[in-house]
C-alpha positions as CSV (number, residue, x, y, z in Angstrom):
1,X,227.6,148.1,0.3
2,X,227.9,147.8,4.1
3,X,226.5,145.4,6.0
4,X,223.8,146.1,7.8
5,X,224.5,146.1,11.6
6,X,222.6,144.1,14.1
7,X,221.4,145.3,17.4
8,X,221.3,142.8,20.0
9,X,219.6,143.4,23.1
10,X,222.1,144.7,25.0
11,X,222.4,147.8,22.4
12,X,218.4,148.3,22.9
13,X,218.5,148.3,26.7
14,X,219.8,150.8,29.2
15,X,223.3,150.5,30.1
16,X,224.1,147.9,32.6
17,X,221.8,145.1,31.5
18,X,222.6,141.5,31.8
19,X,220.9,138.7,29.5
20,X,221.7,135.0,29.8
21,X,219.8,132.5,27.7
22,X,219.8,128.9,26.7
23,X,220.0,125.3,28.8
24,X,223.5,126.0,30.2
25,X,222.9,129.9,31.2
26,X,219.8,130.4,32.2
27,X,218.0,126.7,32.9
28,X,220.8,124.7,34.4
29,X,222.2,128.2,36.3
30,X,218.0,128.1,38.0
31,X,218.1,125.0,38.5
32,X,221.3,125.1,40.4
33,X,220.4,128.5,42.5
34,X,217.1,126.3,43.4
35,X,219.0,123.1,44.6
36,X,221.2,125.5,46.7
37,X,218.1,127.1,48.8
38,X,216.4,123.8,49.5
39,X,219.8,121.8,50.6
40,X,220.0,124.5,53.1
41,X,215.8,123.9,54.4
42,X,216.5,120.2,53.9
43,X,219.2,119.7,56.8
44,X,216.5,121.0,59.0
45,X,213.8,118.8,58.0
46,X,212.2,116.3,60.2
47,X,212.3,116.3,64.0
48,X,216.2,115.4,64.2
49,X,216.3,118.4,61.7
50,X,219.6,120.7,63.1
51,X,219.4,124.2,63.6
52,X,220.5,127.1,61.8
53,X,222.1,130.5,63.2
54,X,220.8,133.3,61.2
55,X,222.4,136.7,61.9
56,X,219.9,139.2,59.6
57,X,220.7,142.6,57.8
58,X,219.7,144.4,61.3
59,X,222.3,142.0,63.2
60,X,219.3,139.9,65.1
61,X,220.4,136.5,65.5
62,X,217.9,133.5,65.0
63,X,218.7,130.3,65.9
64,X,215.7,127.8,64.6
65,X,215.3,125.0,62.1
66,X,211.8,126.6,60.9
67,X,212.4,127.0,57.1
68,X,210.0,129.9,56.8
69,X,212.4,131.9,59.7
70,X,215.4,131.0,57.5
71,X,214.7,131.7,54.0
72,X,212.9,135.1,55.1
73,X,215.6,136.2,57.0
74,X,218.7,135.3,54.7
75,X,216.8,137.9,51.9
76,X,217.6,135.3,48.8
77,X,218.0,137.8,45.8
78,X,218.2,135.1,43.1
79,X,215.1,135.4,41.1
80,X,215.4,131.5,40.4
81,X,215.7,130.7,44.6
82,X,213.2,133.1,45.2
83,X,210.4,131.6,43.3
84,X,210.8,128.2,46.0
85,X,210.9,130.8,48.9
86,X,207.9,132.2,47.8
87,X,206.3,129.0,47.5
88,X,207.5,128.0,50.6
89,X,205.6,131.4,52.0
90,X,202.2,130.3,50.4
91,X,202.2,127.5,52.3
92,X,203.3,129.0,55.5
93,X,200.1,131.5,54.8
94,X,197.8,129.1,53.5
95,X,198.4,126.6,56.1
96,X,201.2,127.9,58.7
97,X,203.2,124.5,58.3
98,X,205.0,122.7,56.0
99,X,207.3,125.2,54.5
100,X,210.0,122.8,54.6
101,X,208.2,120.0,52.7
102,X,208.0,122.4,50.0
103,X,210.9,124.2,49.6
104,X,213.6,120.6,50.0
105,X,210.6,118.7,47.6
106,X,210.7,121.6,45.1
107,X,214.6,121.5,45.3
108,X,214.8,117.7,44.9
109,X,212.2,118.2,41.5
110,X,214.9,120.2,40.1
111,X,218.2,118.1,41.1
112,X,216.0,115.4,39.3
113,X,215.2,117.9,36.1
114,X,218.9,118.7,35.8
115,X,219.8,114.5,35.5
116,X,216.9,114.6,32.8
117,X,218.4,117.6,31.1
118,X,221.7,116.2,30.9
119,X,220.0,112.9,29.7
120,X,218.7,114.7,26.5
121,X,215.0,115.2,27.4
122,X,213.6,118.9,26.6
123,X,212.5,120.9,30.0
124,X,209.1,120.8,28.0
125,X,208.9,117.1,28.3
126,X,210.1,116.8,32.0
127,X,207.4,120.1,32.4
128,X,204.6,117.5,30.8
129,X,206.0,114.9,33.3
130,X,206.2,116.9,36.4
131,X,202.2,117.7,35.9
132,X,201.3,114.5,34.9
133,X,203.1,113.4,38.3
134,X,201.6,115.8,40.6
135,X,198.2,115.1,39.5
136,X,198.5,111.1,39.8
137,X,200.1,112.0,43.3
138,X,196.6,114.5,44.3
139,X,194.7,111.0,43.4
140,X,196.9,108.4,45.3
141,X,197.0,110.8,48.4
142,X,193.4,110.7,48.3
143,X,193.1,106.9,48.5
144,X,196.1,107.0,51.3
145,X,193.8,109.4,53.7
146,X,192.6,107.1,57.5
147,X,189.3,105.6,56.8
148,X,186.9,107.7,59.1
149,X,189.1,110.6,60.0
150,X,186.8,112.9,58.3
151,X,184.4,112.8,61.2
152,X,186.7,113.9,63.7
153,X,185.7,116.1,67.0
154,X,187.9,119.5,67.5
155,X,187.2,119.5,71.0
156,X,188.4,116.5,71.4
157,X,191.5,116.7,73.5
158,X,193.4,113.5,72.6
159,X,192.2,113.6,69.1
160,X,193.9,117.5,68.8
161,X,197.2,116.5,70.4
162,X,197.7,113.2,68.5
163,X,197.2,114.6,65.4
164,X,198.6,118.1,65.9
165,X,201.9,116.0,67.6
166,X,204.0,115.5,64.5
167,X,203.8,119.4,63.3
168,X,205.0,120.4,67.0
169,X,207.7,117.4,66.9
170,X,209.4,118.9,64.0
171,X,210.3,122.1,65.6
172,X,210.5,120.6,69.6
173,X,211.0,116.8,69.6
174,X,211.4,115.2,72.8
175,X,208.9,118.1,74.1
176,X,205.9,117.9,71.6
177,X,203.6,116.1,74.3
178,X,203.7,119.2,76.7
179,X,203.6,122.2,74.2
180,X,200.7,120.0,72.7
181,X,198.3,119.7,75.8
182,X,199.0,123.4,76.4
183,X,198.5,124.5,72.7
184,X,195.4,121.7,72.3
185,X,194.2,123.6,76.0
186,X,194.2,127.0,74.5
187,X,192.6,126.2,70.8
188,X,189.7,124.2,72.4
189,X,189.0,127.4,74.7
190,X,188.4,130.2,72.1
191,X,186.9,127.6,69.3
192,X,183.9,129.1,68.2
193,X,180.3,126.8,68.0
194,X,181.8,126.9,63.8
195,X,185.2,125.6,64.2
196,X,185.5,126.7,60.5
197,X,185.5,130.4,61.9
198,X,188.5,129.8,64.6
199,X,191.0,132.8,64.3
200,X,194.7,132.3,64.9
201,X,194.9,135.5,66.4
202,X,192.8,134.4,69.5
203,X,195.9,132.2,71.0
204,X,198.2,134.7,71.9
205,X,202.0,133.5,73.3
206,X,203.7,135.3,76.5
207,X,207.1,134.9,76.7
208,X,208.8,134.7,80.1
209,X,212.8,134.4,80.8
210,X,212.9,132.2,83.6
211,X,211.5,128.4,84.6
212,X,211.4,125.7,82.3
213,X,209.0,124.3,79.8
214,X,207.1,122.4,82.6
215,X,206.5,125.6,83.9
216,X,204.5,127.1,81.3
217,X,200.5,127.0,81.6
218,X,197.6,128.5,79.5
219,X,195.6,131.4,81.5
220,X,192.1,131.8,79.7
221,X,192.2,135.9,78.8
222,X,195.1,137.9,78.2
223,X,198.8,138.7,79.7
224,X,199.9,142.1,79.6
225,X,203.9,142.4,80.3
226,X,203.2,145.8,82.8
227,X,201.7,147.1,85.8
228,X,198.4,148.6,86.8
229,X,199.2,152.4,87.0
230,X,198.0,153.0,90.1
231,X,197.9,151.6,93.9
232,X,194.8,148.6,93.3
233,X,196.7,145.9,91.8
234,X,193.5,143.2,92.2
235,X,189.5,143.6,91.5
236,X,187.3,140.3,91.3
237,X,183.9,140.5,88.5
238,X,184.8,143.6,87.5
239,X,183.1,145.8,84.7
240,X,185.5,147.3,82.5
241,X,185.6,150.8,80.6
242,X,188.2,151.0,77.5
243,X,188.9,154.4,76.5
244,X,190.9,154.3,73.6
245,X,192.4,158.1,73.8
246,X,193.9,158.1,77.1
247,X,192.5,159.6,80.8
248,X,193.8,162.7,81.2
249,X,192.9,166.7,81.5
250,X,193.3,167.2,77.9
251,X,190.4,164.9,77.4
252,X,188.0,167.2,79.1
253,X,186.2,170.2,77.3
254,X,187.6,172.9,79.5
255,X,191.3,172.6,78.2
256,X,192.2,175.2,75.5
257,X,193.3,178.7,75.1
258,X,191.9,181.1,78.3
259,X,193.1,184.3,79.2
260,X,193.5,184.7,82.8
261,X,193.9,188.7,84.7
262,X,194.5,187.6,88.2
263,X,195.2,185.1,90.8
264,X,191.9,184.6,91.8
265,X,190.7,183.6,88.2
266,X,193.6,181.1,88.0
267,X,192.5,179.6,90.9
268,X,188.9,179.3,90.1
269,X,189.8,177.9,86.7
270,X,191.6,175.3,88.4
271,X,188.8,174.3,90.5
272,X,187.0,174.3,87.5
273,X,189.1,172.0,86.0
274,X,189.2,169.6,89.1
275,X,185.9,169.7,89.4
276,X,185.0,168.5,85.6
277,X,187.7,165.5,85.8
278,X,186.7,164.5,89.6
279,X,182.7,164.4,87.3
280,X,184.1,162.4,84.9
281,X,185.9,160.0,86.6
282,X,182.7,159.9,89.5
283,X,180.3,159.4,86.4
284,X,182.8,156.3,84.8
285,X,182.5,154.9,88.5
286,X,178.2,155.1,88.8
287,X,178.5,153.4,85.8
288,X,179.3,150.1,87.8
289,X,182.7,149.7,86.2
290,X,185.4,149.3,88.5
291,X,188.7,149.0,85.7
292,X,189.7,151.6,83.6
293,X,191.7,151.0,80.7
294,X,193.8,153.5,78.8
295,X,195.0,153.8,75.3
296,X,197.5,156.4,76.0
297,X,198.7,158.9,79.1
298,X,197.0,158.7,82.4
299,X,197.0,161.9,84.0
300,X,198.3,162.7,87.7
301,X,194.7,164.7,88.3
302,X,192.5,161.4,86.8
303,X,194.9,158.9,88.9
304,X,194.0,160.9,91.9
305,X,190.2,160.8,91.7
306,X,190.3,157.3,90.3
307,X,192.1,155.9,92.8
308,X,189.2,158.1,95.5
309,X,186.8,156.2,93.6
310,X,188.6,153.0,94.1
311,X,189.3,152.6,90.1
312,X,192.0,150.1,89.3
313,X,193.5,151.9,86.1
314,X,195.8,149.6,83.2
315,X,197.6,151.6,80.3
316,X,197.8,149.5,77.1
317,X,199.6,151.7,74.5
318,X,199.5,149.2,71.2
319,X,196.5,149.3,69.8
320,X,196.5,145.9,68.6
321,X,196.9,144.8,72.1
322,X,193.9,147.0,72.8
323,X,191.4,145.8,70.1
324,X,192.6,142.3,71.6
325,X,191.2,143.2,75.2
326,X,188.1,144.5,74.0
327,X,187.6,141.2,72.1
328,X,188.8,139.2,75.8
329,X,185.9,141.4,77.6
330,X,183.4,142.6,75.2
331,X,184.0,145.7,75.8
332,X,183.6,148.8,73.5
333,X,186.8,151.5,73.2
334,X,185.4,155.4,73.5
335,X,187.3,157.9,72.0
336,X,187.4,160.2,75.2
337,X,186.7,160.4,78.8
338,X,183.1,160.4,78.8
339,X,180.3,158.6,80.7
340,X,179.7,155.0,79.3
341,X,176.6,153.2,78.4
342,X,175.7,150.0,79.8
343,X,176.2,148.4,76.5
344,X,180.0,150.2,76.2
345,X,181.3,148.4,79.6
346,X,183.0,145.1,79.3
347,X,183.3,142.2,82.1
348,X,186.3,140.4,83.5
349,X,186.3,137.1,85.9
350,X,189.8,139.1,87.2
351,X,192.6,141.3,87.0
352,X,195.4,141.1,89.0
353,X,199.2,141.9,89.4
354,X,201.5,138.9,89.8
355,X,205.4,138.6,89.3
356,X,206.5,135.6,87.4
357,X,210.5,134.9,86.9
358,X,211.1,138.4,88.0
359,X,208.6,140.1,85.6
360,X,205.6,142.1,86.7
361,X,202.7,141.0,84.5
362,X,198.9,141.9,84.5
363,X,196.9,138.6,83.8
364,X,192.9,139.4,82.9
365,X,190.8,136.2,83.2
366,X,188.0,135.6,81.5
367,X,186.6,132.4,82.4
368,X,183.1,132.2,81.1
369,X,181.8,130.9,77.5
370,X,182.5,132.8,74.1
371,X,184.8,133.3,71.8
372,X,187.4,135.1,73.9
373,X,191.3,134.9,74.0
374,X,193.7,132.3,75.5
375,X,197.0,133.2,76.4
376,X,200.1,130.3,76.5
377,X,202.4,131.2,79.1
378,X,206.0,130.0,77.8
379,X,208.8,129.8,80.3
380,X,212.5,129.3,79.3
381,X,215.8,129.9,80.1
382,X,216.9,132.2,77.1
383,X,214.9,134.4,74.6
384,X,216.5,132.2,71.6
385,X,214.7,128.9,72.9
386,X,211.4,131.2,73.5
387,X,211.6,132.2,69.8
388,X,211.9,128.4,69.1
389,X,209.0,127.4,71.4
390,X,206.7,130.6,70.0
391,X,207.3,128.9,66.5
392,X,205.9,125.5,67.8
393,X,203.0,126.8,69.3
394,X,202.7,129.1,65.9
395,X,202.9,125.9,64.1
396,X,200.4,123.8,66.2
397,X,198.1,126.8,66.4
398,X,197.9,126.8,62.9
399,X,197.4,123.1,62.3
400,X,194.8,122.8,64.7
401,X,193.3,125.7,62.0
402,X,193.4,123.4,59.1
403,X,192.2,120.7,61.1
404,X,189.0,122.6,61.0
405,X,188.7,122.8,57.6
406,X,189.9,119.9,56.6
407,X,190.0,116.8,59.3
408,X,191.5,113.9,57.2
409,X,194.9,112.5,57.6
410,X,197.6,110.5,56.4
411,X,200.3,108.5,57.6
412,X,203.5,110.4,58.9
413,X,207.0,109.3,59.4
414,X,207.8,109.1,55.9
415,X,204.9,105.8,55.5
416,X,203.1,108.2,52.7
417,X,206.4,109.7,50.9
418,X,207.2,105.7,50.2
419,X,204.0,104.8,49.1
420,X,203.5,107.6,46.9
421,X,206.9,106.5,45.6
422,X,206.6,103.3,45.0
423,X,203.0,103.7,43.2
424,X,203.4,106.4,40.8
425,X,206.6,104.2,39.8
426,X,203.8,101.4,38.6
427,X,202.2,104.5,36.9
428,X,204.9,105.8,35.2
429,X,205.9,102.0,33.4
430,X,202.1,102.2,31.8
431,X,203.3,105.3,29.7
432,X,204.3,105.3,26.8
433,X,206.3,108.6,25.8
434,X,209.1,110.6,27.1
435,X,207.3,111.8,30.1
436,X,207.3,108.7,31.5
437,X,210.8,109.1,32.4
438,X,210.0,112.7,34.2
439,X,207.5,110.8,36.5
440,X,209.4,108.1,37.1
441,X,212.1,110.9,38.3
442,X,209.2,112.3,40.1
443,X,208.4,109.4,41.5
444,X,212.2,109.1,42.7
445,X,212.3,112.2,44.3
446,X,209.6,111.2,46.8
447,X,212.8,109.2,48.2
448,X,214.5,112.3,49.4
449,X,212.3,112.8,52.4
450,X,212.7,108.9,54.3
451,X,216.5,109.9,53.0
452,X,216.5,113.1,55.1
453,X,214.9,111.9,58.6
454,X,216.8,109.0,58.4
455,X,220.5,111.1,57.2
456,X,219.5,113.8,59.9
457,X,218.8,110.7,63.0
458,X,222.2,109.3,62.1
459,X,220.8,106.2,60.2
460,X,221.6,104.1,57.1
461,X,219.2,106.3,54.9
462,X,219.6,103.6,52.2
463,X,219.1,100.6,54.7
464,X,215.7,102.5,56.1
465,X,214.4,103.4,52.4
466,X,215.1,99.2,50.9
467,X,213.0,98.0,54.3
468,X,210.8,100.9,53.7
469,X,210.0,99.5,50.2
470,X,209.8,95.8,51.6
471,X,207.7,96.7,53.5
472,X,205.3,98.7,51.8
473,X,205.2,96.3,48.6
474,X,203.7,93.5,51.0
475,X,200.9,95.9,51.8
476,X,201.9,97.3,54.7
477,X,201.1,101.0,53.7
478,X,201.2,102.8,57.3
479,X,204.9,101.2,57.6
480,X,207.5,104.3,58.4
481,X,210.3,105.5,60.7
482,X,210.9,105.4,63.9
483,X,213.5,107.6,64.7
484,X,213.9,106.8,68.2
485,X,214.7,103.5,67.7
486,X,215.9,103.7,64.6
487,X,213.9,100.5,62.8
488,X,210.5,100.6,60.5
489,X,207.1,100.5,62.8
490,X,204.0,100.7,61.9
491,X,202.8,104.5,62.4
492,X,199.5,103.7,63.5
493,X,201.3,102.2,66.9
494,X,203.8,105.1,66.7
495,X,200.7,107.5,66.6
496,X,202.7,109.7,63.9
497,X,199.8,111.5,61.5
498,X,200.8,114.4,59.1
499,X,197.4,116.5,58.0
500,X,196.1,115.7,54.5
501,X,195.8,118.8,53.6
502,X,199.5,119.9,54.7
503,X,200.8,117.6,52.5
504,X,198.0,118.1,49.6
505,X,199.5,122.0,48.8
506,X,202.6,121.7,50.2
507,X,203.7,118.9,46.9
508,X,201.6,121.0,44.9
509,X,203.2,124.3,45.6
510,X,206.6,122.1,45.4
511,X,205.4,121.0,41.8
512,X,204.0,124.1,40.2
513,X,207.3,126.3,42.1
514,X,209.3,123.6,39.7
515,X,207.8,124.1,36.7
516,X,207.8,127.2,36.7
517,X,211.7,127.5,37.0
518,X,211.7,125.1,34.5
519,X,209.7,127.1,31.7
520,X,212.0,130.2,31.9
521,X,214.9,129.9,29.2
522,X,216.1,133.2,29.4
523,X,217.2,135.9,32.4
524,X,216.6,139.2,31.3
525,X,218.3,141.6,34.7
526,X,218.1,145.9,33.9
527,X,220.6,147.7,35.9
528,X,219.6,148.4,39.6
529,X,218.1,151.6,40.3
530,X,219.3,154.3,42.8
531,X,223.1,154.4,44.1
532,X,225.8,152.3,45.2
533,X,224.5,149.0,47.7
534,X,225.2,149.3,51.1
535,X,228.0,146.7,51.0
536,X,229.8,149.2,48.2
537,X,228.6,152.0,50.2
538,X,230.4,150.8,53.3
539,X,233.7,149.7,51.5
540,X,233.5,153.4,50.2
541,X,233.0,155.2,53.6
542,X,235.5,152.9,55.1
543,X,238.8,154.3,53.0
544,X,237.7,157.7,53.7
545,X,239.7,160.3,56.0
546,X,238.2,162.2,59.0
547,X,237.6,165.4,56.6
């Protein structure tokens, strides 16, 4: 009798399907993909952290250290790698900083995982570790947070900038004490009386070739890159109408279909016409407002009579850009040219024209109370080192945010990475089973990030990490880096704080981005739907003749 035949998976599945499996395949390949992604993040770490150039599928080069700009550009397709991207991007939504953190911490788990592998332990038992680790870690952070920075004052100036200093350092050091006045400036303007309900969206960024950093400045309202439309390029406490489907003739009721027999017909029509827009536009101005504002076209007939009526007239075609002015004057957008209502119009301090670095710009200021809009102004020389500043203001912006929600600190400059390390070592001596090895790997892997700032400032890591530790075991838990001098200084006299709550999900998205690479034992890929990818596409059309 025949055997019977066995049908792996391969013969079940579509054509085209690839299945790896086992430590070697699947595990130690994962593991490898995800130390790969993070040695690229970690270079950029810190505030000596260097720069990568990033040239995307659409050819748009980006030249930034931010880790959430890198790994979202460079499209990682490896399932493995993509799980610590997408970690990486819950923290950048969750908190907007500290995507590096956990990308090069989630890497450094799993170099340590693959030494524990090779040792002989299961990934089940480092698994067990890890969480075990993670969760001792959540408990020593909470003893490490500044006695009394819970009760901290958001519109306090100092208080913002020293604490929002180190998030800004890391993307612009040697610059972080200007961007931070200017970013500290603009948050404290448009926080609400319930900081807990301040919107990111309320500090925009203008970008301006030209100047230098010290040029730069926050302008309370909103900077529109274009000119007023017609000849009044200034009005003082102004009302303001918004009318969200343009001003033009098509907006009246007397456009459509008409049959017309003669000249004199055509004429009156006309008249007609005039005579409805020149209503309009006479009703807008009894209203008391003395700025239109147009979502779309502004007609040569409306221009006319709003410039007779001494109407300055702005054209904003994004409607995002739109809703954003409303929100800067109060006002309410009407669908069509109509007469407003008292409670429709919307009030600006002033609107004027004014060229900066050879730009003509529109700057509305809003100067009283509320929660309006602040603009920051950035100058620079090229749009590349814009980008960069954008990001740093992104990243302040956004810390100032969680400092809303969460006020506490810790001690930056590496001073909490040590101490973490050195006391979930103690733990892990007080188990008993395997896992203790996993968190004393753990534990080890704190000892990547001191490595880093110290590797990327051109220091002896391993000199700065053994005084770290002397330090630190005498009791001296604020003791970190000072990269400037390159020697170990108290961070309190440094005035280096990193955000509790940065670091509190950015190791626990790190940690749960690990073991979950960690759990998968097998790689199951179907064949890719649709055609040929673009790479094979192009090698195709490339060997083919004119015909």
């Amino acid at each position: 009798m025949a055997p019977l035949q066995s049908y792996g998976l391969s013969n079940m599945s579509k054509e085209g399907l690839r299945h790896l499996s086992g430590l070697v395949e699947a595990v130690i390949k994962n593991v490898e993909a995800g130390k790969e992604i993070s040695d690229i993040t970690r270079s950029s770490l810190g505030p000596n952290g260097r720069n990568k150039l990033v040239i995307n599928h659409l050819n748009k080069q980006f030249v930034t250290s931010d880790a959430a700009t890198i790994v979202s550009e460079l499209e990682v397709q490896h399932p493995a790698a993509k799980i610590l991207v997408l970690a990486g991007k819950a923290q950048q939504d969750e908190i907007g900083d500290g995507a590096n953190l956990t990308i090069s911490f989630a890497g450094e788990l799993l170099r340590g995982a693959e030494e524990l592998i090779r040792m002989g332990l299961h990934p089940s038992e480092i698994v067990t570790g890890y969480n075990k680790g993670i969760n001792k870690t959540i408990e020593i952070l909470e003893e490490l947070v500044e006695h009394g920075s819970d009760k901290m004052d958001v519109k306090n100036k100092d208080e913002v900038t020293s604490r929002m200093k180190a998030a800004v350092a890391s993307k612009q050091f040697g610059q972080e004490d200007v961007l931070c006045k200017l970013i500290a400036d603009a948050c404290i303007q448009v926080c609400p009386k319930n900081p807990t309900n301040f919107n990111v969206d309320n500090v925009r960024v203008a970008k301006l070739v030209g100047g230098g950093l010290q040029n730069s400045s926050v302008v309370r309202g909103m900077l529109l890159r274009n000119d007023a439309v017609g000849s009044i390029k200034q009005v003082e406490k102004a009302k303001v109408v918004v009318f969200a489907q343009g001003v033009d003739t098509s907006a009246t009721e007397t456009k459509g279909t008409v049959l017309i027999h003669s000249a004199e017909q055509l004429q009156t029509y006309s008249k007609t016409e005039e005579a409805r827009v020149e209503e309009l536009i006479k009703a807008v101005a009894e209203s008391g407002a003395k700025v239109i504002v147009s979502g779309g076209a502004v007609g040569d007939m409306a221009l006319h009579f709003c410039e007779r009526y001494k109407l300055m007239v702005l054209k904003i075609s994004s409607k995002f850009e739109l809703r954003r002015f409303c929100r800067t004057t109060g006002a309410i957008a009407l669908l069509k040219l109509s007469q407003p209502r008292p409670d429709d119009l919307g009030y600006v301090d002033s609107v004027s024209v004014e060229e900066i670095g050879g730009t003509t710009v529109t700057i509305v200021r809003n100067e009283i109370g509320g929660n309006f809009i602040a603009s920051v102004v950035l100058r620079g020389s090229t749009d590349s080192i814009l980008d960069d500043l954008e990001r740093a203001v992104d990243d302040g912006v956004n810390t100032y945010k969680a400092m809303c929600k969460d006020s506490r600190i810790v001690a930056g400059a590496a001073a909490t990475e040590i101490e973490l390390a050195r006391r979930l070592k103690e733990f892990s001596f007080k188990e008993t089973g395997l896992d203790q090895y996993a968190i004393a790997k753990f534990a080890e892997c704190f000892e990547m990030i001191p490595r880093t700032l110290a590797e990327n400032a051109g220091l002896d890591a391993m000199e700065i990490i053994s005084s770290l530790y002397r330090e630190h075991s005498t009791g001296n838990t604020k003791v970190g880096i000072d990269l400037v001098d390159g020697s170990c200084k108290d961070v309190s006299v440094l005035d280096v704080w990193d955000l509790h709550i940065t670091k509190f999900f950015a190791l626990k998205y790190a940690a749960d981005a690990a073991c979950t690479v960690l759990r998968v034992d097998q790689i199951i890929m179907s064949k890719p739907a649709g055609g040929p990818r673009r790479d094979q596409a192009a090698q195709a059309a490339a060997g083919m003749d004119e015909d």
